[in-house]
TIMI-715325 format. One line per field, with one value per residue (C-alpha): chain; x, y, z. Coordinates in steps of 0.1 Angstrom, whole numbers, plus 2048, in hexadecimal, padded with zeros to 3 digits. Layout:
<sites>
cadena <- [A_...]
x <- [X_...]
y <- [Y_...]
z <- [Z_...]
</sites>
This chain:
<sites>
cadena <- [A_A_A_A_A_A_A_A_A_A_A_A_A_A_A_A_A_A_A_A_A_A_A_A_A_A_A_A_A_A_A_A_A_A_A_A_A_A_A_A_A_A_A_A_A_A_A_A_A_A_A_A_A_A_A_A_A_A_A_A_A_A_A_A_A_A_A_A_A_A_A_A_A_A_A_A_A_A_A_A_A_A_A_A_A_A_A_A_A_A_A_A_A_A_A_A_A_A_A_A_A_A_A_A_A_A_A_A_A_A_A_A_A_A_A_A_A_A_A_A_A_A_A_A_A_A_A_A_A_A_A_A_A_A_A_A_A_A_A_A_A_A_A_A_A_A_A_A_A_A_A_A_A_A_A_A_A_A_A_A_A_A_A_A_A_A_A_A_A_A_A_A_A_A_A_A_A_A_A_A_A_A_A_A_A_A_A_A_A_A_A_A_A_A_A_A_A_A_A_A_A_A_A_A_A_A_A_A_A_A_A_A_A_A_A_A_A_A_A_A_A_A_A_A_A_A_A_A_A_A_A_A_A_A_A_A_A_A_A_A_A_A_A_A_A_A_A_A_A_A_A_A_A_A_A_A_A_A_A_A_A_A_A_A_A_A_A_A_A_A_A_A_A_A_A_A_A_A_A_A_A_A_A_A_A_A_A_A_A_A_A_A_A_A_A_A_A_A_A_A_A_A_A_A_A_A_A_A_A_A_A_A_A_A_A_A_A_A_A_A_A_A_A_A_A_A_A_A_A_A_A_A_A_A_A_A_A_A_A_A_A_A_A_A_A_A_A_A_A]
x <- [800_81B_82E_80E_80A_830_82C_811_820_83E_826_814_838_841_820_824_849_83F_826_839_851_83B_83E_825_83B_842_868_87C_8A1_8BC_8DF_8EE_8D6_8CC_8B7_893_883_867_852_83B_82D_83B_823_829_837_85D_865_86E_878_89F_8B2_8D3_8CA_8B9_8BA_89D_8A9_895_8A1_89C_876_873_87D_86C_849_851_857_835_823_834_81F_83A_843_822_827_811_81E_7F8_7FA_80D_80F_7FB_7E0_7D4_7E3_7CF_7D7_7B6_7AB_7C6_7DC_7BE_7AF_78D_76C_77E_774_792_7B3_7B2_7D1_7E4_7C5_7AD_7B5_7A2_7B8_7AC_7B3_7A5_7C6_7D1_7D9_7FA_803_81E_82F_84B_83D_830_843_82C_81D_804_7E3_7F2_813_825_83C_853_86C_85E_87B_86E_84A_845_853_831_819_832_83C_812_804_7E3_7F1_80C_818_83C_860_87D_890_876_870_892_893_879_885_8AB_8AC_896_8A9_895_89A_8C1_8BE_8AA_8BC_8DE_8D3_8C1_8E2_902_8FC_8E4_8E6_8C8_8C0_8A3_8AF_8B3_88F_882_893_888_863_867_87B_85B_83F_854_84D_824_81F_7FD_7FA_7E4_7C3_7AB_7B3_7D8_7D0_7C1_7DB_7F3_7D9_7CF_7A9_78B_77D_753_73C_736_757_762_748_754_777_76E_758_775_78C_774_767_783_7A8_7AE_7B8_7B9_7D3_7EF_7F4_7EE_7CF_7DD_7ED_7FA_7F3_7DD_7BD_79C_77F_760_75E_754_76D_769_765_768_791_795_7AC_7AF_7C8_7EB_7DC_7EC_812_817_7FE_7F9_7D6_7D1_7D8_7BA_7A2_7C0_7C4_7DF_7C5_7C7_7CC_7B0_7BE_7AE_795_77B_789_794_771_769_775_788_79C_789_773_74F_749_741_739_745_720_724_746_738_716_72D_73C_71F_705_718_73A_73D_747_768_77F_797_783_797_78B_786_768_758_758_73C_728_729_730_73F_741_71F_716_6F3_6EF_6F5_71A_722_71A_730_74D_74C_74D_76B_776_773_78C_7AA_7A4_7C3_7B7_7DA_7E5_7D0_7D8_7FA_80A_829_819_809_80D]
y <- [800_819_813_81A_83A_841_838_84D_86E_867_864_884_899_890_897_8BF_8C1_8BB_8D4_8EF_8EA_8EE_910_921_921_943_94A_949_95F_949_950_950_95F_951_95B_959_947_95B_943_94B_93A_93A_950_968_988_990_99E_9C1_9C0_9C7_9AB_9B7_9D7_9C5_99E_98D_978_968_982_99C_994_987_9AE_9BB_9A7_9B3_9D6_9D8_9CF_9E7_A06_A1B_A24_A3A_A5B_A4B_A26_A1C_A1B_9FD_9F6_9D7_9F0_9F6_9D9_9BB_99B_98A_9A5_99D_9BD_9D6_9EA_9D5_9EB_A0B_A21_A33_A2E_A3A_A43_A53_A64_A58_A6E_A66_A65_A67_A43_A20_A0D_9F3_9D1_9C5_9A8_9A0_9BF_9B1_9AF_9D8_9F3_A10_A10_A25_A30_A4B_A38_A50_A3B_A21_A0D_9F6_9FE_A21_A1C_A1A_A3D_A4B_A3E_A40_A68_A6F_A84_A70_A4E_A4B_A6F_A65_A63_A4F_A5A_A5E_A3A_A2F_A43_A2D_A07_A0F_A03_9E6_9C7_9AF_9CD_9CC_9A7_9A4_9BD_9AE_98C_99E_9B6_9A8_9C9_9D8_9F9_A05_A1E_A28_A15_9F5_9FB_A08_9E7_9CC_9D6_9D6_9B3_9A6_9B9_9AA_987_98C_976_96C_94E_93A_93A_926_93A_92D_90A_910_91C_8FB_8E4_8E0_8E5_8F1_90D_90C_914_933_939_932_949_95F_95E_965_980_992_98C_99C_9B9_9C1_9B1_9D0_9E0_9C3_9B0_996_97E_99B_9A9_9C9_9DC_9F7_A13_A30_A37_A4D_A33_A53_A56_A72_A8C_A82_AA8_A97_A8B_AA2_A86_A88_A6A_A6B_A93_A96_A8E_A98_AB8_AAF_AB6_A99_A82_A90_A72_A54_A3F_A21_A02_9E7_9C2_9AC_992_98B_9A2_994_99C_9BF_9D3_9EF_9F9_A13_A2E_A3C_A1A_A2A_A04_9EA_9D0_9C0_9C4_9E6_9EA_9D6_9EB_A0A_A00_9F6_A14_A2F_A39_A5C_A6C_A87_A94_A7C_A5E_A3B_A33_A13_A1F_A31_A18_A17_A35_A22_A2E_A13_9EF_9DE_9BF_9B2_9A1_97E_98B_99B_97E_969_980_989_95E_95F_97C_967_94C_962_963_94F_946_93B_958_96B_952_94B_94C_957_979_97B_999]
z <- [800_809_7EA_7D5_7E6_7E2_7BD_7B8_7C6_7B2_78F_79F_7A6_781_773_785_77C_756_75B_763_74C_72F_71D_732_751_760_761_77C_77D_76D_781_75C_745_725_704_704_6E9_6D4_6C6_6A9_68B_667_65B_672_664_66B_68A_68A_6AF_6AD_6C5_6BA_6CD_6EF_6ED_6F9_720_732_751_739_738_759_75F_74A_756_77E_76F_75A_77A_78B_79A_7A6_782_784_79A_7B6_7B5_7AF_785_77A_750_756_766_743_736_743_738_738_721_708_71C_714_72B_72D_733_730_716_71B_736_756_769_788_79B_786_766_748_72A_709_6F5_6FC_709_6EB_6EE_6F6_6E0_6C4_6C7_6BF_69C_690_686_699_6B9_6C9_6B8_6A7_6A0_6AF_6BD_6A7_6C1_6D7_6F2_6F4_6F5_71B_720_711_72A_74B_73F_737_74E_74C_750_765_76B_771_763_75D_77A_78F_78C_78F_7B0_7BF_7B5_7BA_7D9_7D7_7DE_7C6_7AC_7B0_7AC_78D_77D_788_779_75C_753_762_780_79A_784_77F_761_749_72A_73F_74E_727_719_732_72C_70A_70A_71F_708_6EB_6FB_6F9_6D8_6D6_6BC_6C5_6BB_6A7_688_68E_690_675_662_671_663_68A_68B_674_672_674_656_667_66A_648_63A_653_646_624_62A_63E_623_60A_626_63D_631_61C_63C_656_643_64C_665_67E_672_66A_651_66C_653_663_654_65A_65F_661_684_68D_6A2_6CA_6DD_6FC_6F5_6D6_6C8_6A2_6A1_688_689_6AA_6A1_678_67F_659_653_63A_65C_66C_681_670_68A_684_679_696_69B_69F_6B0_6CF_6C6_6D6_6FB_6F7_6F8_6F2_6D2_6BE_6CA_6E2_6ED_6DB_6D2_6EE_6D7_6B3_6A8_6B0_69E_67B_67F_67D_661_64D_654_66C_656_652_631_636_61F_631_62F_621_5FF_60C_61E_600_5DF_5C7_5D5_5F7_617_62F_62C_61C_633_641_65F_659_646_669_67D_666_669_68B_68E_67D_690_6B0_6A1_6A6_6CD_6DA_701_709_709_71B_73C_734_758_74A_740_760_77B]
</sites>
């Protein structure tokens, strides 16, 4: 009897060892530091993250992950990255029209998701930002989000023994400066590859796709690829969609940084991955639903002198679909949700 039960917790210890072994586990410091494997599909597009610049480590993210979470980079130590950023919401800021920050300060854009950064050329809604290693400077400097600044930050985790230590194991030293705090959250928002969905095991011969789904693939290919294309579901170029001009945030999108009236309300087209956890919608959140979003498109587009002439074909206005073609695409639409990685531990606070 004993040595069944000894048996059996020996199967059970190898059964939790192989467990947390497998590619979700959350990374612990290694006393020599090695590279960190970014995994991606074939089809994915090339990476434009540079490694020659800041190599990927599994310290490096493991850094960078501790520093995302990490509310003493706002000027009130209560406004972490991941405050905005929440995982199980594909790193959007889930029921928030727009962010809130230090104090409770409205900005003015609905937060974006975090996910295959590694992989765009421009960041931001306005894509006024193009390295991925400086992109965290933006929402830690903004005076609605986290109202602080480099040093400021570095003043308050200097000290901080498990800080000295992380970056000691993450760097080679305890020093701590803003390019090694810009870098390691970069290295860890480089890491955030989502990849697998339904619509990927799809592509790996995996899995089927429904009827509905298939319909709903080809009707987005016909409706919607023009501008959501690639592997990403985005062409990254900035476009006016006919929404009209939000008083409330006075935000007229590329507008903003070229000052170039010809910019006015383009807003850098999205990814739809995950889409269907990272309501509501659009630049400032006016959508709460995808109904809501295809409903625009079909019977609400606004004609502008700076209106995409993608919008306005063959004396249309918008995007010609009927109820049934929405359904279909927004089926298809729910393919490219990738549930792993919105509980992956690894990304976890």
């Amino acid at each position: 009897m004993i040595n069944v039960f000894v048996k059996t917790i020996l199967v059970l210890l190898v059964l939790f060892l192989s467990y947390i072994s497998c590619s979700d586990e959350v990374i612990q410091p290694l006393e020599k530091d090695e590279a960190y494997n970014l995994q991606f599909p074939s089809y994915f597009p090339e990476m434009t993250f540079d490694q020659s610049v800041n190599p990927v480590t599994k310290n490096g993210v493991e850094l960078g992950r501790k520093l995302f979470y990490e509310g003493r980079l706002s000027r009130n130590n209560t406004i972490s990255c991941g405050f905005c950023h929440i995982q199980e919401n594909a790193f959007t800021h889930h029921g928030h029209t727009v962010s809130h920050g230090v104090d409770d300060r409205i900005g003015i854009r609905n937060a974006p998701p975090i996910q295959n950064m590694a992989f765009l050329k421009r960041y931001m809604w306005d894509g006024v930002i193009h390295n991925l290693n400086e992109q965290p400077i933006s929402p830690i400097t903004d005076v609605n989000e986290m109202d602080s600044s480099i040093p400021e930050a570095i003043s308050k985790i200097k000290d901080d023994q498990k800080y000295k230590k992380l970056f000691r194991e993450a760097y080679g030293d305890e020093t701590i400066t803003g390019e090694r705090i810009l870098k390691a959250l970069s290295q860890f928002m480089a890491s955030l590859i989502s990849a697998d969905s339904k619509y990927d095991r799809f592509k790996q011969g995996k899995e089927q796709l429904t009827s509905a789904e298939s319909q709903g693939m080809a009707l987005f290919n016909q409706k919607c690829a023009s501008c959501h294309s690639g592997e990403l579901f985005t062409d990254e170029s900035f476009r006016n969609t006919g929404m009209y001009y939000n008083t409330e945030f006075k935000d007229a999108g590329r507008y903003r940084v070229s000052l170039n009236q010809v910019d006015w309300m383009k807003f850098r087209v999205p990814s739809l991955r995950n889409v269907e956890y990272t309501a509501p919608y659009m630049h400032d959140g006016r959508f709460y639903t995808l109904e809501a979003v295809l409903n625009f498109y079909s019977d609400q587009v606004e004609d502008n002198p700076n209106l995409d002439p993608q919008l306005k074909q063959n004396g249309h206005m918008g995007i010609a679909m009927n109820s049934q073609e929405k359904q279909s695409i927004i089926a298809f639409l729910k393919t490219l949700s990738d549930k792993r990685f919105i509980s992956n531990p690894k990304f976890a606070e």
